[in-house]
Structures are given as structure tokens and as C-alpha cells.
N, C-alpha and C positions, 0 to 999 in steps of 0.2 A: 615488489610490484604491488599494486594498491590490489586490494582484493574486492571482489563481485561484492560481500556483506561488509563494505566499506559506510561506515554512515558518513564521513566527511573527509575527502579527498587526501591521502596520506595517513590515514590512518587506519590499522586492520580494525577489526570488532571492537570495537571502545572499552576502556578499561571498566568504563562507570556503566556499563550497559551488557546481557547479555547476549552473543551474537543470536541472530534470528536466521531462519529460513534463507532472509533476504533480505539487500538493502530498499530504501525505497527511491522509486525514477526525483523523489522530492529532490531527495539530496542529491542525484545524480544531476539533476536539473539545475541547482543553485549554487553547483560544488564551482561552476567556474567564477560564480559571480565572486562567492566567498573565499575562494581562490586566489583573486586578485590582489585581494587588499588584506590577507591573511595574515600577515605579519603586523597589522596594527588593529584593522574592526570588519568584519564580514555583513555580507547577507541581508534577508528582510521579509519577515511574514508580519502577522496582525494581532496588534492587544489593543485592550482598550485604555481611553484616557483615566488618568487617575480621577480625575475629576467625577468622573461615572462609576465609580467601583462598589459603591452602594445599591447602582440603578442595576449593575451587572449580577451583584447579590443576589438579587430579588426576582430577575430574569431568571437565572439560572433556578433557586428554588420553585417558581411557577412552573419552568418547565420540566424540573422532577416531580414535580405534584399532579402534572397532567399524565406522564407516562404510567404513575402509579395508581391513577386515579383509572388510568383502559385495562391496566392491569388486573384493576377489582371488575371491574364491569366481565372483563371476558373470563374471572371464575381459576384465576392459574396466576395471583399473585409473585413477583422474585422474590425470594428471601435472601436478603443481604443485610448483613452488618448482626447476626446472629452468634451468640457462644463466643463471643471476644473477651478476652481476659489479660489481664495485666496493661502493658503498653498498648496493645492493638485497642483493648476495651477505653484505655485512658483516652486517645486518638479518637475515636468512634461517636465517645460521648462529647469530644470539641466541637467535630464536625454537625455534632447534631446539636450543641447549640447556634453554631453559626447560621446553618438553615432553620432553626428555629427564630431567629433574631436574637437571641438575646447574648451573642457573641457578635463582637466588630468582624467587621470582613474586608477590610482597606486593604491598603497598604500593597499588595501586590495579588495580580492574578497571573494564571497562565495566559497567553498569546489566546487572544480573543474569538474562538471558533463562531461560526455559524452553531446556532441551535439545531440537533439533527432538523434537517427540512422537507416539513411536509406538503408533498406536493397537492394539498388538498385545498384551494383558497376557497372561499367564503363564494364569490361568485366563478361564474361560468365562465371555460375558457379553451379555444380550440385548441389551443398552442400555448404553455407556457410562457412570455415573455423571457427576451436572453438577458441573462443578469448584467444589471448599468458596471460599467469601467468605475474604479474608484477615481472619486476626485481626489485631482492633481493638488499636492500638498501648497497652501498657501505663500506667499512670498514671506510674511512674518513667524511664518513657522518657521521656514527655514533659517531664516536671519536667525531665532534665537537659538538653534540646536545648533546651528554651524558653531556660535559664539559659545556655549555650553562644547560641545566635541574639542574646540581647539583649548579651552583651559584644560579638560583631560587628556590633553595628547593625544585624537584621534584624530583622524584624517577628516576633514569639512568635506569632503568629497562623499561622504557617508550620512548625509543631513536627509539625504531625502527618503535613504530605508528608512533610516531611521524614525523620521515621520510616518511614512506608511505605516512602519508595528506599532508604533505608539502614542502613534494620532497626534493630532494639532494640539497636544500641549506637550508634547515630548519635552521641550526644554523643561519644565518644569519636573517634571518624573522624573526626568536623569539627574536634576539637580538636588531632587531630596532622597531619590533611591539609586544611586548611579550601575545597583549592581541591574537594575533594570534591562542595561546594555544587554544581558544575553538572550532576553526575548527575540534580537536579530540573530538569525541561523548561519552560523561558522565563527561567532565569537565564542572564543576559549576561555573557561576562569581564569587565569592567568590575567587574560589581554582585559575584564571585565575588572579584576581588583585591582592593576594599576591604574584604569581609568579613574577609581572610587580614590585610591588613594592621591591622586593629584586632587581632586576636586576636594576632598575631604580631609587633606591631612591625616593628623594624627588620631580625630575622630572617628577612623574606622578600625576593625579587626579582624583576624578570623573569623571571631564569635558574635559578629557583626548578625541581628536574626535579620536582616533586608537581606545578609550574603546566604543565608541558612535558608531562607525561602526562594530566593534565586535560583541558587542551588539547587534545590530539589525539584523544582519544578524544570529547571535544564535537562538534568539527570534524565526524567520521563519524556523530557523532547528526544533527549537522545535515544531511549529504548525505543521509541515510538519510528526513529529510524530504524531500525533494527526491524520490526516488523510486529513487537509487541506494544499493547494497549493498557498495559499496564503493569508493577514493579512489586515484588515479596517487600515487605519494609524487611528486610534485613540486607538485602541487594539494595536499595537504597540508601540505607544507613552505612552500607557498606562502601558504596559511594562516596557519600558524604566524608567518611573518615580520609577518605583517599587525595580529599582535596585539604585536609589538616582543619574540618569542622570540629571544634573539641568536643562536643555533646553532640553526637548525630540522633539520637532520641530526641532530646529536648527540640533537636532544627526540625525535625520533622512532624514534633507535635505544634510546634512554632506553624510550618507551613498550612497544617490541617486547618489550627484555631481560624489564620488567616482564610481561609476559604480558596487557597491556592490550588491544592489539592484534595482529591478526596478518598476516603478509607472502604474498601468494602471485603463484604467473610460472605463470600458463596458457601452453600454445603454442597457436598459430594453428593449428587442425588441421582451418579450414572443408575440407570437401570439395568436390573440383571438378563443376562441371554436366558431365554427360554428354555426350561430342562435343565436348571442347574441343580447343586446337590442343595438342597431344600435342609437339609442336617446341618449341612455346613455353613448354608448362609447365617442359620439359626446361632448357631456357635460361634460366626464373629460376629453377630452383631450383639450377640450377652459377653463379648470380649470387650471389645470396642465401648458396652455401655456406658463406661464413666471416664471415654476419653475427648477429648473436644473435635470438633473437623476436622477431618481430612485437608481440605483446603487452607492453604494458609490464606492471612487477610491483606489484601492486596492496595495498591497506594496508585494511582490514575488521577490521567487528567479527566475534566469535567466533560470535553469535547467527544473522547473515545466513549468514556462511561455513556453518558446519552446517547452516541449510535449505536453500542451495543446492546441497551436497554430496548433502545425501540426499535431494531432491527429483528431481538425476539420476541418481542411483542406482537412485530407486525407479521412473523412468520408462526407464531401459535396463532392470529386472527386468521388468517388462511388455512391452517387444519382445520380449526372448529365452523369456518363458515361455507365451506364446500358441502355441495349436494352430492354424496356415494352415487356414481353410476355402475352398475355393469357394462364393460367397454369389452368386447371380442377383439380377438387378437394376443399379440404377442405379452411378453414376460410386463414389458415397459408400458405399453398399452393399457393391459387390467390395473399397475398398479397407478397410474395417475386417472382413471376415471374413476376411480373408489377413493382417493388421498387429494390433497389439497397440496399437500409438499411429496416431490419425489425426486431423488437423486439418482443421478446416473453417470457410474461408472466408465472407462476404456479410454483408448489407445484413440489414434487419428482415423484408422477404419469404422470406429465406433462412432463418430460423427452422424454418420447416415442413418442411424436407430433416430433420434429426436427428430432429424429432420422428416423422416419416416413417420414421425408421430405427428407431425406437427401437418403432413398433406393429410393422414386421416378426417383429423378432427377437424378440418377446413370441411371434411366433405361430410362431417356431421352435423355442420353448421353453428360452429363456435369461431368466435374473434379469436385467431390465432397470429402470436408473432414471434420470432426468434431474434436474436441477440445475438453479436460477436464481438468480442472484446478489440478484435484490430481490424479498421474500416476497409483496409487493404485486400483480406480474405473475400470482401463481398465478390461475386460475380455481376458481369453485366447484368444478368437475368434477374438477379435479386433485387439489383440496385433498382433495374424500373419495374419490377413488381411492389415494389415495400415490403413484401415476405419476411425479409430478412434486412437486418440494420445494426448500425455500431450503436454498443451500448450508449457509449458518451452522447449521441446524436438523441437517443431517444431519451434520454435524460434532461438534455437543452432543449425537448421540445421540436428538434430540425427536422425530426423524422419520424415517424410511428404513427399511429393514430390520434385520433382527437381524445379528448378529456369530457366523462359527464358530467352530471349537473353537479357532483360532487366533487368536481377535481382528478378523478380518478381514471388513470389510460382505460379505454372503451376495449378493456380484452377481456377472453373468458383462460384462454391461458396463453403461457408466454414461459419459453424456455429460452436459459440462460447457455448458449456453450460456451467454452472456457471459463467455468464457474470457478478455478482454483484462484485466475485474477479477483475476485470481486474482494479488496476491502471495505473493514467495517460499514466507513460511513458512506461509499458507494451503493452499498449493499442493503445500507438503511435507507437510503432514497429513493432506490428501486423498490423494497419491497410497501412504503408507506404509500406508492404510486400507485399500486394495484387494489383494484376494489375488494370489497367482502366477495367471497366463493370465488373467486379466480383460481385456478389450478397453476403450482409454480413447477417448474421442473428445472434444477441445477444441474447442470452436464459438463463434465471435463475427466480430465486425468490427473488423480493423483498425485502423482509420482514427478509432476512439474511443480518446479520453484512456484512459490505461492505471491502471493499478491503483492506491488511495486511497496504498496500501503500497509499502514498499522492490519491488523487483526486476520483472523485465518477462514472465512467466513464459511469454505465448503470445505475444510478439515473436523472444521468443529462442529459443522451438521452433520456429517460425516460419525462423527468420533458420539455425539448426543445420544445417537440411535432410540431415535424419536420419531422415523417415519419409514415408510419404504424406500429403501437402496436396489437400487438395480445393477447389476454388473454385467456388463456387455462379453460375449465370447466371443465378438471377430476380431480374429489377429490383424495385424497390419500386415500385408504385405511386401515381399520380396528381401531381399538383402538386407537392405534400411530398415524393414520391420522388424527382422529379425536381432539385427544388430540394438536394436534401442530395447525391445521386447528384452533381450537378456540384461541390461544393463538395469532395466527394470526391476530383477532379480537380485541384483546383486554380483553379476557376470559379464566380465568383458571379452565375449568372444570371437575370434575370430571366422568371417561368414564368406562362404563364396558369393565375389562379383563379377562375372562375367562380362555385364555389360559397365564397369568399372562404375557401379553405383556407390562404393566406397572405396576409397585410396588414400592411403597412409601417404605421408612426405616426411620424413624424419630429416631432422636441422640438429645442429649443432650449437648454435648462437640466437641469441633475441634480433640481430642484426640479420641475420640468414633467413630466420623466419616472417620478416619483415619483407625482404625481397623476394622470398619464395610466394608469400600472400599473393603479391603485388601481379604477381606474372600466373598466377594461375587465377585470378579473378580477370585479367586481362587479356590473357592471351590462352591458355591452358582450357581452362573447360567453357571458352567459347568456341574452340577450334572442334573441339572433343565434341561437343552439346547443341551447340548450334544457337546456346543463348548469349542473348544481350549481358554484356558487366553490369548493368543495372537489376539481371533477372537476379545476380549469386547476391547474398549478405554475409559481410563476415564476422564472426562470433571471436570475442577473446574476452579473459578473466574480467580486468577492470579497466579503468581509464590512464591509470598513470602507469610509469614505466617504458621500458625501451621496446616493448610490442605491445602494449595498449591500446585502447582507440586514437586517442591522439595520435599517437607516433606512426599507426596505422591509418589514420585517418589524411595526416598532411602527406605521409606515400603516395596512398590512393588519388588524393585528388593532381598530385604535381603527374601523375598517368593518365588518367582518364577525363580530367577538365583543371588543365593548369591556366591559370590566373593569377590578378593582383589580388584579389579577395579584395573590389573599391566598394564594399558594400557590407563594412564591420567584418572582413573578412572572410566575406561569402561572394561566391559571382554566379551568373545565370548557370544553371544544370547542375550546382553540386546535391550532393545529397546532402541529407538531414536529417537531426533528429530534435524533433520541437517538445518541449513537456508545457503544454498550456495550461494544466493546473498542475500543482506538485502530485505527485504520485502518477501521472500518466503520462508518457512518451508516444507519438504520433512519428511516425518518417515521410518526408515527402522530399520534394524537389525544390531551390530556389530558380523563381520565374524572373524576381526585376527586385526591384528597390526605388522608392521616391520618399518624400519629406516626411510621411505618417511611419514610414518602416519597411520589412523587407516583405514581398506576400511568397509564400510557397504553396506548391500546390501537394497536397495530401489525400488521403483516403476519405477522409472528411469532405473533400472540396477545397476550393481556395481559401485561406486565410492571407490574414494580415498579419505578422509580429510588429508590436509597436516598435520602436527601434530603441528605446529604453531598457527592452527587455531584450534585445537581442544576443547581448552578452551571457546575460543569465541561465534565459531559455532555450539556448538552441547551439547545438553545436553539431559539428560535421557527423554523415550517418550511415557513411560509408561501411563502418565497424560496429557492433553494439556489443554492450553486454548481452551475457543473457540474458538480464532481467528487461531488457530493453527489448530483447526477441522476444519473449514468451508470450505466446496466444499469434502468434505469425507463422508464417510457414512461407517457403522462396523455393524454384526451381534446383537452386545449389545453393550450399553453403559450406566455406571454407572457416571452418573452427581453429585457432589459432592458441597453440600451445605450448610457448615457450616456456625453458628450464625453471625461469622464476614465478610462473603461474599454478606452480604443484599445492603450494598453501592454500590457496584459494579456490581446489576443487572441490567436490561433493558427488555423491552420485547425486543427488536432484539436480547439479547444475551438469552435469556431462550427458545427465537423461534428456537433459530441458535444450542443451545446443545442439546434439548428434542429433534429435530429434524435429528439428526447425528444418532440416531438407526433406523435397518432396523425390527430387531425380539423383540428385548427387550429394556424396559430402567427402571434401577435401580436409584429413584432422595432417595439420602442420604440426609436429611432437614430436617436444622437444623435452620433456618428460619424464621420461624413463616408463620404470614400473610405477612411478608414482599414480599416474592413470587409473592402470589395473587397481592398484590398491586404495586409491579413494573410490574405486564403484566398490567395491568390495566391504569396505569397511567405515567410509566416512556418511553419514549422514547429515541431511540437515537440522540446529538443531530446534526444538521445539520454541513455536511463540509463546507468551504469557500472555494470554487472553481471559474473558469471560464468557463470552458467549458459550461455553459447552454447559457449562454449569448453568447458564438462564434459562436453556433452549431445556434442558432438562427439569427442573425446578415447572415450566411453564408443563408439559407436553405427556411428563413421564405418566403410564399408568396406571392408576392406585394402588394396585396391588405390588408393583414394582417399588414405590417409597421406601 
């Protein structure tokens, strides 16, 4: 069965990447597209033309130069690329001719990100403008890449991602770098070097450095599935051997010079808990005197680097620019009118504290607003107050306040709940949004699968310990609470239901469990409950497999809205689940279909799928993963856990689905003790990020260095 930290459909945690936390909704979102045509060329995100890879150079150094340039200004420089020796020091010193200029930087980049974006323009503006649709790839574009794809054996039907990643001269880039091919998402080396060797004969190799830069930079697309933001060069090189690179140093010193990717040596610069042994610290650190960092030096794309840079950037501008109030009240009260950043801990009862905080300080008279990561959660009451809003929403501008003269949301504070979702560069555009002295408050739990996206952003503030943490002591309540509450532990225990707020169903077969779903989302706890089958959601590991979402999802709908599907396979009522950018999943309902595409209606409001995308983005939503649930919560939900989903548990992911019901939860287990002993002893495992070490470097103080 495909597993939840699947980075590409069919395959567990990738051999060349190491598993994360979580996969991200990216790949879950373009796993069918890439799906399709898996067996010859996949997929489609964005690089730039070769032609500009000069202009992209120079781009990219300006906008390290400005990060570094707020850095000095706010007095709390990052120290990166320090105490490197041998390979990592050789690497370190390319990169830095390359941004110096006096190294080329052609030849190949990663898949062309947005610069992190500041939501600060130059002039004044109520609303952000919603970002333009790209234009539709030219007719002679495609004529030449179709013409290009069929001398390498790929399907012409693949002209137009192909265009999209790599712009209106794609033909020309495939034809002098063909390994170029795996800038589009679900092409495999494999399917990337026969393409190179039809176009190229005998002229290419293993030790080909256009396959050695490819390579490497794939490699970090792939991690970057996985949920990290960046790779140890020896996991990298380790990669690289794995695909028969003969010099994985040399490819990856290849990649750096290139400007592909880039090298960085955070220092360990945790700070110590207060009251430590003061003898002891003295003693390792006259140990440790003449050993090099702790941290090893790490290999990223250019994309994550930049939001992680100025994601701490803009969260030390927020410590240092806040005015200390004395604020009365509780634990979480005093500490965010004295702090500029404050974290906050707990469970789903825990919820009520920020929201609690956030009517105070309305009635102290500061611009307050709150944040939820799924539009679904809003309440009427919130929805026509604007109190409260999806994140995504207040990010496009659809919702939130207006912007002053700076660009900057007109709030004085603004708390995040379900702060665990926020990746990096999410999390870098919310906070570069907020003016100087704003009070932030990050709110969630823990103990849930972390973000669809690269990086860890409230683990690693979390973990920095660089501001006030607050931890919440309300339990959740009843049954349900009780039962997640231990699993939280590390305990899976058995709770009295009385009012059968939890109920086992034990199956035998992926086939059993499929039809036992089927009849208690339909017949079973509406009879019981009194709710609609659209109130329950059902939770299972991953997408493929004989109890999946797919296989659970065509059940569901041939029960509860069967159809031809004359609408790319969707018909009016079904459910859905759309990912309008990669990393985020939205569910709503299909309402209609005409000539632009399908529209559903969502948490959001109505939208539109183009109908180009409808294969890609949106498939049936009857079933999610978890990572698809996390930050939602449903009346009931039937958690689905057939014999071949045991690989693919964790406790974060049995915390994260038992915990998505508010009245009921049906676990379909099929299992065994596998269960019990993945809360017990499986973990998720850590991402490779940087932000712990920026947020420290920027924040730590002095006496803690």
C-alpha cells in the first residue's frame, strides 16, 4: 500500500531522500497527473529559460544581498558557511565565487521559485492584487518541444508541462541539456537518461556533469517532498552513488560551481536552559575547543534557503520591534504583551486560550486577527465578523484587513492556530506581511503531522527556544480526549464510550474494510448520530492500494452520488479534494462544469478549476489522508486501517486521524497489535531544516553564545 510519506505515488520514502515527518499535498496533488504517463514522462512545475540563467544569477545574488544586508541593519547577523573544511570548505569557496561573479553559473538551475515575497510594494494598497494565471504556452513553443520529446521517445502529449517548467525555449534546453527533463515532477532518472541517450547517442554518460547537476538538484526536489529543506552532503552523495554517479563529490562540487545549488555550515548556537551546571558547560566547551561544528554543512535549494533566511529574519524583526507592555491576566496574556513572538501549546480544548486572547486585546484596542489553516473550521459568526479567517485567504488578499502605507496588514497582533501546518515559505510571507512591533502568536499542537510543505516552522521555533512558550492545561474532553490525550503519550488505551463516541470494527481483509467503511459512513453513524454522510470524513494511510482513497473513494461515491462522472470524471455533489497550489489541499463539493472548467464550492467560496488542471488537482474527497485532514476537524470520522497500512503508521499520524473527530470515531482495524505498537514506539522522523539554527544565531542571548 502506498504510504502517507510517499513523495510519488508507488513508492515508500525514497531511497535517495530521507523519509520526513510527512509527505507534502504537492505530490499528493500531482501524483495523478504524474501517474498517468508514468511509465514514459510525468508532471510539471517551473524553471527558468536557459537563455536567462545569467539574469537568474544575479537575481538570485541581489536577493541574498538584501536579506543580508536587514540582517546587519537589525544587529543579529546568520552565520553561515563558517569552519568548513576539506570538501564542504572546497564546495563553499565555489559557491562563493559563483555569487561573487567570477565563477559561470549557466548551464542549469533548480526549477525557478518565486523570490521569498514581500508583501511590501513600493506604493499603497487595500488588497493585494490576485496573482495573473500564467500565459498559455505559445503554439511554436509547443510545435518545437513536441518535435524535440518525440526524437527522445517521450510522449508529445507532455509538450505543454513541459513548456510551463521550462518556459518558451524548452526545446532548446532539452536539446543541449536533455537531463533537464527532470525539472518536471514524476520523471524518474531512469526515464530522464533514456530520453538523453536517444537525443544524444553515444555522447552522453554516467559521468555526464549536466546528469551530475540534474541529479543533485532532483535529489533536493525529492527531499524537499519528504518535508526537508535541505540535504547533509553525504546523503546527497550518497544519493548520487545510488544512481551509478562515479564521483559524487566531484557532481556535487560540479552542481555548487554551477549555481544549482547551494552550500551552507549553520553553528550550533542552541542556547542553554537556565540553571545549568555552569562547571559542566565550561568543561565541554574546553573539550569541544579544537573540534569544528556540530552541525554538518548542508546542500539546498536556493528557493527554501531564501524563505528560511527571511522567515528568521522577519521573526527576530518582530522580537526587537515590539513595545513590552504589562498585560493582566493569564499565563498567555502577560507573556505576549511583554514578547513580540509567543508560542502556544495544547490539545483542541486549548484552542479557546488565543481565541480568549485575542477578544481581550480587541477590548484594549489593538487591530487584532486570527488565522486557521482550514476555511472549513470558520463559523458563520466569524465568517461575517472577519475576526477570524483562512490563512490562504488572508495571504491572496480575499480577506483580512487592508495594507498601510507600507504594504504591511494594518494589525497590531495576529495569532496563527494550527501553527504546526505553516511551511517555510508560507510562513515567510505571513511573517514579512506584518509591520514592525506587531505581536505574533503561533498556536497548535505538537504532536500533529507537520506541514503538507518543506520545512518545520513551529517545531523549530519551538525547538530555538528563543521566546516564550506557553503550554496550555486544558485537557480535551470526554472519551475522544481521552483516547488521543494517551496516544499523545505514547499509549494506546482503551476508554469508556458510553455514548459510543469511539468504536472499533475489526475486518479481516482490505476488501472488508472497504465495505464496512462504506455502510457506516452511509448508513451506520447517520442512523446512530443523526448526521449527514457528508458531516463524517474518512481517514486512511495513502492513496494507493486496495483500501486507499481511490478504491475508497470510487465506493463512496457509486453509494452516496453514483454517476457517469461526464465532467473529467466528477458529477454535481461529489466530493473533493482540490490542491490549488502544491502544498495545500482545500475539500469542497462539485457544483457544475462548462467550457472554462469544473467550479466547486469550498471553504474558501466558489472557485473555478481550469479544466486543464483538473486531472492533476483535484481528485475525489470523500477519503483523505491524513496529511490531507490535518488542521480540520468533522462531526465523525471513520479512520480506515487495513492489514497493509501497518508500514505506514506513526504515532503523529494515529494522533493526527483519531484526532480529526469532534462526536465520533469509527477505527476500521485491520491491524493487529501493529497499532498499539506504532504509538508506542514509532515516531515521525525528523526534518533537515535550517531555521533552528537561524532563529538562534539571530535571537539567542549573549550570555547564552
Amino acid at each position: 500500500m502506498d504510504r502517507e510519506d510517499v513523495g510519488q505515488e508507488g513508492e515508500t520514502a525514497p531511497e535517495d531522500a530521507p523519509a520526513a515527518a510527512g509527505t507534502t499535498d504537492a505530490s499528493e496533488a500531482t501524483a495523478e497527473s504524474a501517474e498517468a504517463s508514468a511509465e514514459e514522462a510525468p508532471g510539471a512545475p517551473e524553471a527558468p529559460e536557459v537563455s536567462e540563467a545569467q539574469a537568474e544569477l544575479a537575481a538570485q545574488r541581489e536577493l541574498r544581498a538584501r536579506i543580508e544586508a536587514r540582517k546587519a541593519e537589525k544587529s543579529g547577523p546568520v552565520t553561515s558557511g563558517t569552519k568548513l573544511s576539506g570538501t564542504a570548505a572546497d564546495l563553499l569557496a565555489a559557491v562563493r565565487a559563483v555569487e561573487g561573479g567570477s565563477a559561470s553559473g549557466g548551464a542549469f538551475f533548480a526549477p525557478a521559485p518565486e523570490p521569498p515575497r514581500s508583501t511590501r510594494p513600493a506604493e499603497t494598497a487595500v488588497r493585494p492584487p490576485a496573482p495573473a494565471a500564467p500565459a498559455a504556452p505559445t503554439a511554436g513553443a509547443l510545435a518545437g518541444i513536441r518535435e524535440v520529446l518525440a526524437r527522445g521517445g517521450a510522449p508529445e502529449a507532455l509538450a505543454g508541462q513541459v513548456v510551463g517548467a521550462l518556459g518558451e525555449q524548452a526545446a532548446g534546453a532539452l536539446t543541449e541539456d536533455p537531463w533537464r527533463l527532470l525539472a518536471v515532477p514524476g520523471v524518474r532518472p531512469e526515464q530522464a537518461d533514456g530520453f538523453a541517450r536517444a537525443l544524444l547517442g553515444g555522447a552522453c554518460g554516467p559521468d555526464d556533469p549536466r546528469r551530475a547537476v540534474a541529479l543533485t538538484v532532483w535529489l533536493l526536489d525529492r527531499a524537499a517532498l519528504q518535508g526537508h529543506t535541505a540535504l547533509t552532503l553525504d546523503e546527497v552523495a550518497a544519493g548520487l552513488a545510488r544512481h551509478q554517479v562515479p564521483d559524487p563529490e566531484k557532481a556535487v562540487g560540479t552542481a555548487v560551481s554551477e549555481g544549482a545549488v547551494l552550500i551552507f555550515q549553520e553553528e550550533d548556537e542552541a542556547p542553554r536552559e537556565p540553571g545549568g551546571d555552569e562547571a559542566g558547560e565550561a568543561a565541554a566547551e574546553d573539550a569541544g575547543a579544537d573540534e569544528g561544528p556540530a552541525e554538518p554543512a548542508l546542500l539546498g535549494l536556493d528557493r527554501y534557503a531564501l524563505a528560511e533566511e527571511s522567515l528568521a529574519d522577519g521573526l527576530a524583526r518582530l522580537v526587537r520591534t515590539v513595545t513590552p507592555r504589562e498585560w493582566d491576566g493569564g499565563e498567555l496574556e502577560r507573556a505576549v504583551g511583554g514578547h513580540g513572538l509567543v508560542l502556544h501549546t495544547g490539545g483542541e480544548a486549548a484552542r479557546a486560550e488565543p481565541l480568549e486572547l485575542a477578544a481581550t486585546a480587541r477590548e484594549r484596542g489593538l487591530r487584532v486577527l486570527v488565522t486557521v489553516h482550514d476555511a472549513e473550521r470558520l463559523t458563520e459568526e466569524e465568517r461575517a465578523s472577519g475576526t477570524t479567517v483562512a490563512l490562504a485567504a488572508l495571504l491572496s488578499g480575499t480577506a483580512g484587513p487592508g495594507r498601510d502605507e507600507e504594504g504591511a496588514l494594518a494589525l497590531d497582533l495576529l495569532v496563527v492556530l494550527d501553527a504546526p501546518q505553516l511551511d517555510v515559505e508560507t510562513g515567510a510571507m505571513l511573517v514579512e506581511a506584518l509591520p514592525d512591533g506587531c505581536r505574533l502568536v503561533l498556536s497548535g499542537d505538537p504532536e500533529v503531522l507537520g506541514a503538507a510543505g518543506p520545512g518545520a516552522v513551529f517545531a523549530d521555533a519551538l525547538a530555538a527556544r528563543v521566546c516564550p512558550r506557553v503550554a496550555s492545561r486544558r485537557p480535551d474532553p470526554g472519551p475522544l480526549g481521552e483516547l488521543v490525550s494517551g496516544i499523545g503519550v505514547g499509549e494506546l488505551n482503551q476508554v469508556e464510550a458510553p455514548g459510543k463516541e469511539v468504536v472499533i470494527v475489526p475486518v479481516r481483509d482490505a476488501g472488508e474494510a472497504v465495505h464496512r467503511t462504506v455502510q457506516l459512513v452511509a448508513d451506520s453513524v447517520p442512523r446512530a448520530f443523526g448526521l449527514a454522510p457528508e458531516q463524517t470524513r474518512v481517514i486512511t494511510v495513502g492513496h494507493g492500494g486496495s483500501a486507499g482513497t481511490r478504491a475508497l473513494n470510487t465506493a463512496l461515491k457509486q453509494r452516496l452520488n453514483p454517476g457517469p462522472g461526464r465532467f473529467g470524471g466528477y458529477d454535481p455533489g461529489d466530493r473533493v479534494a482540490y490542491a490549488p497550489v502544491p502544498g495545500r489541499t482545500v475539500t469542497g463539493t462539485v457544483l457544475g462544469a462548462d467550457a472554462e472548467g469544473l467550479r466547486v464550492r469550498t471553504g474558501d467560496g466558489e472557485v473555478l478549476v481550469p479544466k486543464e488542471r483538473v486531472e492533476s488537482a483535484l481528485r475525489h474527497g470523500w477519503a483523505l489522508t491524513a496529511h490531507q485532514a490535518a488542521g480540520g476537524r468533522w462531526p465523525a470520522v471513520v479512520v480506515v486501517l487495513p492489514g497493509d497500512a501497518a508500514p505506514g503508521l506513526s504515532r503523529p499520524w494515529v494522533y493526527t486521524a483519531f484526532g480529526r473527530a469532534e462526536r465520533h470515531l469509527s477505527v476500521v482495524h485491520g491491524v493487529d497489535q501493529a497499532l498499539p505498537r506504532s504509538v508506542a514506539e514509532v515516531l515521525a522522523p525528523a526534518r533537515t531544516t535550517r531555521l533552528r539554527p537561524l532563529l538562534t544565531a539571530l535571537l539567542a542571548e549573549p550570555g547564552e553564545e
